[in-house]
C-alpha positions in Angstrom: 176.8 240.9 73.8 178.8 237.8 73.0 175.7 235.5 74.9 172.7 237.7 72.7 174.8 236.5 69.4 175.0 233.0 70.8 171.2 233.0 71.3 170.7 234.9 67.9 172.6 231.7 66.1 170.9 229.3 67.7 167.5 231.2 67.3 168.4 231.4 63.6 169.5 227.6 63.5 166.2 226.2 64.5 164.4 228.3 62.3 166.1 227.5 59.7 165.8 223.4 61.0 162.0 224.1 61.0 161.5 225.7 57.9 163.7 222.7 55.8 161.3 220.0 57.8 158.1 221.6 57.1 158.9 221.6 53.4 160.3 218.1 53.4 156.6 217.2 55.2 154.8 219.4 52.6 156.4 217.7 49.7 156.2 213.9 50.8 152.3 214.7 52.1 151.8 215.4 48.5 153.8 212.8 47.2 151.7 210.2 49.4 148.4 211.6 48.2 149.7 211.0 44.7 150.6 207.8 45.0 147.6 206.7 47.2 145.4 207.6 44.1 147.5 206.3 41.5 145.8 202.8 39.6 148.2 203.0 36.5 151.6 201.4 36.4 152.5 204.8 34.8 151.2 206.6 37.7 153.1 204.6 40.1 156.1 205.3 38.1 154.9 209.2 38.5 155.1 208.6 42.2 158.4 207.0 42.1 160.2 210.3 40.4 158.4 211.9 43.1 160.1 210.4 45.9 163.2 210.0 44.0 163.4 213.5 43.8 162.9 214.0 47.7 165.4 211.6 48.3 168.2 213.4 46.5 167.2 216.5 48.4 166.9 214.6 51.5 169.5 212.2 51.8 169.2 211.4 55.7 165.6 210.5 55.1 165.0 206.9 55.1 161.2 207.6 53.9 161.6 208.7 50.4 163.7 205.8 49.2 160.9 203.5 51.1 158.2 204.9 49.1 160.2 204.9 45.9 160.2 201.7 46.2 156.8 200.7 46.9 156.0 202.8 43.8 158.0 201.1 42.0 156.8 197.6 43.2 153.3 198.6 42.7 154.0 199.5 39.0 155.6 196.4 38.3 152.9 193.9 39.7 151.0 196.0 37.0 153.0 195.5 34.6 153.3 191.8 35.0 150.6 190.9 33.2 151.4 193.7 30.4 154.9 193.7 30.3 156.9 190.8 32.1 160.3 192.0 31.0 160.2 195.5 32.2 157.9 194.4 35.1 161.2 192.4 36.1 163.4 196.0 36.3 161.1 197.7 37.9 161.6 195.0 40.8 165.4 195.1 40.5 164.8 199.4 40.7 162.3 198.9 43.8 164.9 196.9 45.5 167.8 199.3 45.0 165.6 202.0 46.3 164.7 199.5 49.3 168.5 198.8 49.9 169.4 202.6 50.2 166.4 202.9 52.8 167.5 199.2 54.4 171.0 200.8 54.9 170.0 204.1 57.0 167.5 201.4 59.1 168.5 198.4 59.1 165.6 197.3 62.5 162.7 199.0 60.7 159.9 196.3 60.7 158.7 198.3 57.6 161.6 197.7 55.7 161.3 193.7 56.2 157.6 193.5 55.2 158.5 195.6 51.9 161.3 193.1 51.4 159.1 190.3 51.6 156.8 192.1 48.9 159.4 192.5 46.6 160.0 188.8 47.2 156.5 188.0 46.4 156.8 190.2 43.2 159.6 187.9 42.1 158.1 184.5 43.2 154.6 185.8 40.8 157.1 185.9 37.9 156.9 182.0 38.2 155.4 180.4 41.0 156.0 177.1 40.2 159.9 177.5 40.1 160.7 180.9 41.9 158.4 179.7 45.1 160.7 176.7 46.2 163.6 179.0 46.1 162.1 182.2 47.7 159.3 181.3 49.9 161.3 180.9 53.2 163.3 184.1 52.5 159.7 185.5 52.3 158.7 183.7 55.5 161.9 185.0 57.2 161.5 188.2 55.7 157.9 188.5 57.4 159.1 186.8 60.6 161.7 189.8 60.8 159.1 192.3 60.5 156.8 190.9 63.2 159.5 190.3 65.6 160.7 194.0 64.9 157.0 195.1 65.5 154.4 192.8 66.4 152.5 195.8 65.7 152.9 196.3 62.5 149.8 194.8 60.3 151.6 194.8 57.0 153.5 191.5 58.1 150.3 189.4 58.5 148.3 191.0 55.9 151.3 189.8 53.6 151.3 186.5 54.9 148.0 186.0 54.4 147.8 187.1 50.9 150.9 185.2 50.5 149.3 182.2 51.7 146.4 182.7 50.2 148.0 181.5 46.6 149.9 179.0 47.9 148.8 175.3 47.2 147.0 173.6 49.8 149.1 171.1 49.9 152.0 173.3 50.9 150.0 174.9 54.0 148.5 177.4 51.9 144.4 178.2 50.8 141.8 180.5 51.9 141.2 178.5 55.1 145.7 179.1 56.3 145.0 182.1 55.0 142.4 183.7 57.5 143.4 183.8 60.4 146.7 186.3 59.0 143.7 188.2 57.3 142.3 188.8 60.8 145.1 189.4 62.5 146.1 191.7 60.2 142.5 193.6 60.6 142.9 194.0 64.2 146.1 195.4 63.7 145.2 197.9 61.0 142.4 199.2 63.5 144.8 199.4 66.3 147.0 201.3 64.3 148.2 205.2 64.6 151.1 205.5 62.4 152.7 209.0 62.2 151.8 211.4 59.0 154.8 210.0 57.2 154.7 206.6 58.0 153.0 203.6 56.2 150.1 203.1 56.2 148.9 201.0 53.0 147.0 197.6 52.8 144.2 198.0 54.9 141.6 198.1 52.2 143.0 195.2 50.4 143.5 193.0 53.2 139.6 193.7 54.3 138.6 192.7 50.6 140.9 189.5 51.2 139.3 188.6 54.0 135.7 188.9 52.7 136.9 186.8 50.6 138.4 184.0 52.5 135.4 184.1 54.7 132.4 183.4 51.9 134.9 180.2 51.0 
């Protein structure tokens, strides 16, 4: 008798286990679709309540914070050309959500290449004097993420764009830039990240690298 109720509570345990992750997969599934079709900075903002909400329901989960704040990021490079004030909090909110998702996984090669995003966010608010300061924390940043997985084609693909706008002068141009772009491509093909997982940039860095190419 005592063993059957053992089995029972253990029986009801992972049922109960499985039912809480299928409806955490459920809701960020739909929360990814979302924000894969948003193209408005108030859109992205959508997405970011989205995940915001998953994360307070999910507080182990380093994946809703992650996406909360490549939302945010993606609104604010919006909204740098409409509104550079509140394009500037938007970074400052993408990087707390990063820092909440930095502090449950710390080695994820993910979390470096979206650091090194929101680094390029800030360096676009003024290239000319935010690049001096910030451009080897974005180098590092990207170092970091390919060292943590040389897999991972985010880290060139952000390079490359990264590059790309750099002056010549400074290493940068279509012609530095290519070769990132084509690393990046192989990677992106290679790639077979879990349901969950990141998977963003592959259209744009192919559109870079057309680019680069008819230069």
């Amino acid at each position: 008798m005592k063993n059957s109720l053992l089995l029972f509570s253990f029986l009801f345990i992972g049922a109960s286990l499985f039912a809480q992750n299928a409806k955490y997969n459920a809701a960020m599934t739909n929360a990814i679709t979302r924000l894969d079709s948003a193209q408005t900075s108030a859109q992205y903002l959508e997405s970011a309540n989205d995940f915001a909400r998953i994360a307070s329901a999910e507080p182990k989960e380093w994946l809703p914070n992650y996406y909360a704040a490549l939302s945010h990021l993606s609104a604010a490079f919006i909204l740098l050309k409409e509104n550079p004030a509140k394009a500037l909090e938007t970074v400052d909110v993408a990087q707390a959500n990063l820092d909440k998702a930095k502090a449950m996984v710390p080695g994820e090669s993910e979390i470096a290449a979206l650091q090194a995003y929101i680094l390029i966010a800030r360096v676009s608010e003024n290239p000319m004097v935010k690049g001096q300061e910030l451009s080897p924390k974005v180098f590092a940043e990207l170092g970091k993420a390919a060292g943590l997985n040389p897999k991972n084609p985010r880290a060139p693909f952000l390079q490359g764009m990264y590059t790309m706008n750099m002056p010549e002068f400074y290493g940068g141009g279509a012609t530095n830039a290519k070769p990132f772009f084509e690393k990046a491509a192989a990677l992106f093909e290679q790639a077979t990240p879990g349901d969950l997982m990141p998977r963003w940039g592959k259209e744009t860095n192919a559109y870079f690298l057309e680019q680069v190419t008819k230069k």
